[in-house]
N, C-alpha and C positions, 0 to 999 in steps of 0.2 A: 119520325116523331117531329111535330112543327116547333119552336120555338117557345109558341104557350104552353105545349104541353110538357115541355123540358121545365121550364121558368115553373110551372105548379110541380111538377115533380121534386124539381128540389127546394121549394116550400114547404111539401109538406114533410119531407125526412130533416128540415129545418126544425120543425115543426116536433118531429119525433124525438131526434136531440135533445132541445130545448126542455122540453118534458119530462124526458131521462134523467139529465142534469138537475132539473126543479125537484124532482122525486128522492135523487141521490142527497142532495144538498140537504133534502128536508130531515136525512137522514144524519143525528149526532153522537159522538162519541159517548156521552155519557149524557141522561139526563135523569133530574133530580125534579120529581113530581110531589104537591101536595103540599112542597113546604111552604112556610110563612116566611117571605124572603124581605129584610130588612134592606133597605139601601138609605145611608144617609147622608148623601151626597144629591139624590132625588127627593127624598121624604118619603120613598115608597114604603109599604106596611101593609103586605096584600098576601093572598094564599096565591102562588105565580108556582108554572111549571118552566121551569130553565133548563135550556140547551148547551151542553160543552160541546166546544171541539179544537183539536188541537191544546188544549188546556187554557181557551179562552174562553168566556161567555160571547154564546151565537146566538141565543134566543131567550125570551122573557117573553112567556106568552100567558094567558087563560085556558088556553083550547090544547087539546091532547097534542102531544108532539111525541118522534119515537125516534130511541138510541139505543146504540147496540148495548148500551147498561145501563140499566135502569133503577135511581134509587128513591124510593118511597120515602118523605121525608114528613108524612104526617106528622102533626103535635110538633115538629122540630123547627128551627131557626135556623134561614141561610141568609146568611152572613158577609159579607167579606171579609176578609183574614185580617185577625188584629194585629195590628204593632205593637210589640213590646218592646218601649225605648231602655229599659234597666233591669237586664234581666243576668244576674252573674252566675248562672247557671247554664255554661256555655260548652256542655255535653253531650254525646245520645240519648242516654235518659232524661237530661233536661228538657230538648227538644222531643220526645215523643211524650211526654207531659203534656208540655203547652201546644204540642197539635191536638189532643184531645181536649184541651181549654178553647181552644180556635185561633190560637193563636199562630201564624203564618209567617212573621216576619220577627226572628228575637234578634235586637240589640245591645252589645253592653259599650253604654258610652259615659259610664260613670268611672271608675277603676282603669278600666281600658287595658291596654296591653303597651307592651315595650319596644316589641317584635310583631308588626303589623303583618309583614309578608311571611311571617312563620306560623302566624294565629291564623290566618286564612289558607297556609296551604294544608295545616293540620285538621281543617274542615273538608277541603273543597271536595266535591264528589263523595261527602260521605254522608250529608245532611239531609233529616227527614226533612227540615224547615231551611228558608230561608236567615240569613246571618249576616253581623255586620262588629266590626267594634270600632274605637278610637284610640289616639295617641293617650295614654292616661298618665297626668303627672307622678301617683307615686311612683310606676315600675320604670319608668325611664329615669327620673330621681336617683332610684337604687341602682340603674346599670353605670349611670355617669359616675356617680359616687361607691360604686364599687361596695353596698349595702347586700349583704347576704342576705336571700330568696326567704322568704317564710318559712320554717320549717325544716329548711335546709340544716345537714351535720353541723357547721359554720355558727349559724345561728341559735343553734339548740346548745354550742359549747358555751357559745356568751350567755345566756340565759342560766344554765348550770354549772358554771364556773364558781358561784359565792358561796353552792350547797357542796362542794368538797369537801373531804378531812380536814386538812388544813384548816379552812376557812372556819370548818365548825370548830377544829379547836381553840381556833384562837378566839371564838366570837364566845367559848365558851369560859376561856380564860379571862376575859376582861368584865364578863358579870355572871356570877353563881348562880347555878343552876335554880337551885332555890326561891331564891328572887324572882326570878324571869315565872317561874310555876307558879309563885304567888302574886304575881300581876295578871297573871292570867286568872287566878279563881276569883282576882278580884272585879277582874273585870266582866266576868262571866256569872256572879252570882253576888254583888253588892249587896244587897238588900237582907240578907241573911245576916249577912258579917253586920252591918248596923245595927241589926236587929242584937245581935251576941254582945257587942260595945254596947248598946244601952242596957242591957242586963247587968252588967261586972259594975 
């Protein structure tokens, strides 16, 4: 075999490759046909068929494209994922919520947390959605100062501490029962009782 015919021979399995490659390539992970794909970052606002791969957009085309999953997204809206900066619903069920809303990335940077690297490992690997929080003045507040938790035994004793025996009886000793029930109907039905005083 002379030289030229070596040099075309492997041109043309160049050739063959190349093709293979182009054919593979044209092949994506997932594509989503038919929808009306919003982008607005472009101004796009067009009926487009988009290609995934690897969980990246590989293609925005017109013309038929094919993957090995293919979603029909007639009458639908694609998107990309919204941000949600103030979301205190930082759950599973919260986050399979807002992926059905389109929501892609929740934030809670309002409240925040106290325990950054405890809030994040109590998510990590277990999220439908993307996540994020911040340092939040009250809960750090209450660690420094030593403020018992929302709800906490602690907090519910200080809350129910004035509604005790004790507390009732003494609150009941310093003003008769009586009184206290009749500021109450007076306050709860005035207009009667004026009505009875203009009569006598």
């Amino acid at each position: 075999m002379s030289c030229y015919q070596t040099f075309a021979m492997a041109c043309m399995v160049s050739l063959v490759i190349a093709s293979s490659a182009t054919a593979a390539d044209d092949t994506y992970d997932v594509v989503i046909v038919n929808g009306r794909v919003m982008d607005p970052e472009s101004g796009l606002d067009a009926v487009r068929n988009v290609g995934l791969r690897a969980g990246k957009i590989a293609a925005l085309s017109t013309e038929a494209i094919q993957g090995r999953r293919t979603l029909d997204a007639k009458g639908l809206v694609v998107a990309p994922g919204f941000i949600d900066l103030h979301e205190h619903g930082q759950k599973p069920d919260n986050y399979e919520f807002q992926a059905h809303d389109g929501v892609t990335t929740s934030l809670e940077l309002e409240a925040g947390t106290g325990d950054v690297a405890g809030w994040y490992a109590e998510r990590e690997g277990k999220s439908l959605i993307n996540f994020g929080v911040s340092v939040g003045h009250i809960p750090t507040r209450m660690k420094v100062m030593k403020d018992p938790a929302p709800g906490s035994p602690r907090e519910m004793r200080l809350i129910v501490r004035p509604l005790t025996p004790s507390s009732s009886r003494s609150t009941s000793a310093s003003k008769p029962a009586s009184s206290k029930a009749r500021s109450l109907s007076e306050w709860a039905s005035p207009t009667p009782r004026r009505q009875r005083a203009a009569k006598c």
